[in-house]
N, C-alpha and C positions, 0 to 999 in steps of 0.2 A: 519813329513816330509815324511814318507814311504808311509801314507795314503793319500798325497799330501794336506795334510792344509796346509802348509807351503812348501817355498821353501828353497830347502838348498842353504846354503853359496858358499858347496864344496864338489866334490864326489857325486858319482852316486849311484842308487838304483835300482836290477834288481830283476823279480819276476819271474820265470823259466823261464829264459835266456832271456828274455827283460828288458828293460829300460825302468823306470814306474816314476823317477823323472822328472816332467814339465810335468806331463799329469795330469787335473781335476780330482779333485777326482770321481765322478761319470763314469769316463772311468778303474780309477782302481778299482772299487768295481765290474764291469763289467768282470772284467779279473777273479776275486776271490780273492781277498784282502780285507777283509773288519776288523772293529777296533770297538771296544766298548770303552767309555769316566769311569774316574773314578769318578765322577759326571753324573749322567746318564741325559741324554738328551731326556725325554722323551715330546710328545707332550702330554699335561697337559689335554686339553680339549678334544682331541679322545679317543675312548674305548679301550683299551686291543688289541682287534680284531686289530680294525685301523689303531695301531699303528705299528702294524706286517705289515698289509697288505701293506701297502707305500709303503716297505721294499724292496716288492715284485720286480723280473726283469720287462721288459717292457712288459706290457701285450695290447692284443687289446681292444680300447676303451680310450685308452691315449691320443691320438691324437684327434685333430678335424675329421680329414681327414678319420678315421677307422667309423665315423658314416655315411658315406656315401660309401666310398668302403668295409667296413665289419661288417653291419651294425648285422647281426644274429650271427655273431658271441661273440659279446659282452656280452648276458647273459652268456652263457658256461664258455667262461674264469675268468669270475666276479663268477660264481659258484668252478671254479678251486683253484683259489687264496685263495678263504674263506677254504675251504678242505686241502689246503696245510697251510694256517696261522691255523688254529686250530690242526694242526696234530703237527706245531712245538710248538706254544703256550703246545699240552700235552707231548711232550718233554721235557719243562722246568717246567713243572707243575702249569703253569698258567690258566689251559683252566678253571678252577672255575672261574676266574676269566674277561672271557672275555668279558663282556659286561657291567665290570666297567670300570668308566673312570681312566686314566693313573695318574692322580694327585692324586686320591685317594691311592693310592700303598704306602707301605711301601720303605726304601730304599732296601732292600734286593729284594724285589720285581719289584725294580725297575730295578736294576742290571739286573735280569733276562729276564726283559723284553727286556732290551739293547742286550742281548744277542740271546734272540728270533728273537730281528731285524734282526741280523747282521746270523742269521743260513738262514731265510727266503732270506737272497742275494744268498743261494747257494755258502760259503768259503769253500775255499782248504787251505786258510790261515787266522786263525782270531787273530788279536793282542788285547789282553788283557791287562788294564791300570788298576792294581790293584784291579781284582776285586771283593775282598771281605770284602778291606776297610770301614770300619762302617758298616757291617752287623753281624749282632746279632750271634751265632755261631751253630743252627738250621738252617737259611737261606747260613749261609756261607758253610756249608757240602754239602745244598743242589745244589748250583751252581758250589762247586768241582765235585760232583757227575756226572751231567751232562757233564760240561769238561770232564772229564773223558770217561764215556762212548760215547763222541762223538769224541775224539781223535782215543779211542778206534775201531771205525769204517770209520778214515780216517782224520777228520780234524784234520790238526796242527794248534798247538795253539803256539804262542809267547807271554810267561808271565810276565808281571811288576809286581812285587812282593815283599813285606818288611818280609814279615812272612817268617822266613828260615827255619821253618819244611812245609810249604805248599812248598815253593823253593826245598825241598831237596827231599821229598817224592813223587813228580808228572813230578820232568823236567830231561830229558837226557840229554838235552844240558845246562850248566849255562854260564853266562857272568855278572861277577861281575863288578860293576860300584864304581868307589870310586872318591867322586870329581869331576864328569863329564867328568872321563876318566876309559878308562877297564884297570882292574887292575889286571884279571883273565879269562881264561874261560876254561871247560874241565867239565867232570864228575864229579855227586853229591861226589863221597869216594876222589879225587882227590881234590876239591873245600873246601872237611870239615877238609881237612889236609893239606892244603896251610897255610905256616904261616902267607902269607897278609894277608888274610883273617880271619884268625883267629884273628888278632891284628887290623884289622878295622871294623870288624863284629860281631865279637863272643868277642869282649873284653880281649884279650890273655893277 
């Protein structure tokens, strides 16, 4: 619902200080909102590169209309995009792999590449849908890492998350869920010495 796939029931969603529920997702990924799947959603038959590059804002050459009003500028920005998709691709450590195709990828690699998508939008906020679920535990360091150092230089990240030592060791803020309702939320020392929590989580 925040990413506007869905419409909510009830109650609003505001993204530094506007109102971002009933607006296409494509107009909130525009704002800096954007969301990685915990099933990755990759397009199967484009390369690596490709895949990134979609991702990219609106660039010239999109349009019918930029082959006739901007028409020289088309190679440069087509040269742009590829220097910006390959500089995030070696961010996440995929550029070995950029000119394999996307179905070929492992799922850990797929992840990452979800995630190269969604940095290629340019987020100030990217929500994360668990994602280290079924990756191997090599690839799952490797995409905390990245989190990490990319928090570390500005983006926040909003994490869905089952693993409570990756919950406990990476987020300031928690919001425990129990039953489809919050049942908690405050600091990791605060969170691991709540007795809900401990008696729905931790098995107290």
């Amino acid at each position: 619902m925040i990413a506007g796939l869905y419409a909510p029931d009830a109650g609003q969603v505001y993204f530094e200080g506007t109102r971002v529920d009933g607006l296409p997702p494509h107009r909130i990924v525009r704002r800096g909102l954007l969301k990685t799947f915990q099933i990755p959603r990759e397009l199967r038959n484009m390369t690596v590169l490709e895949n990134v590059m979609v991702a990219s804002p609106r660039i010239v050459g999109e349009r019918l209309t930029d082959l006739f009003l901007h028409p020289w500028d088309i190679p440069t920005a087509e040269a742009e995009v590829i220097q910006r998709a390959e500089q995030v691709l070696r961010t996440v450590g995929l550029l070995g792999l950029r000119d394999e195709y996307a179905k070929n990828l492992s799922g850990g690699q797929k992840k990452l590449l979800e995630l190269a998508r969604a940095l290629m939008g340019q987020p100030k906020l990217v929500l994360l849908d668990e994602p280290i679920a079924g990756v191997n535990p090599v690839l799952a360091q490797r995409i905390l890492a990245v989190i990490e150092d990319l928090r570390d230089h500005g983006v926040t990240f909003f994490l869905i998350e089952h693993d409570m030592d990756v919950v406990m060791k990476r987020c300031e803020w928690i919001i425990v869920m129990h039953q489809g309702r919050r049942l908690v939320e405050g600091v990791p020392d605060e969170i691991k010495a709540n007795p809900k929590v401990i008696d729905s989580y931790l098995g107290g």
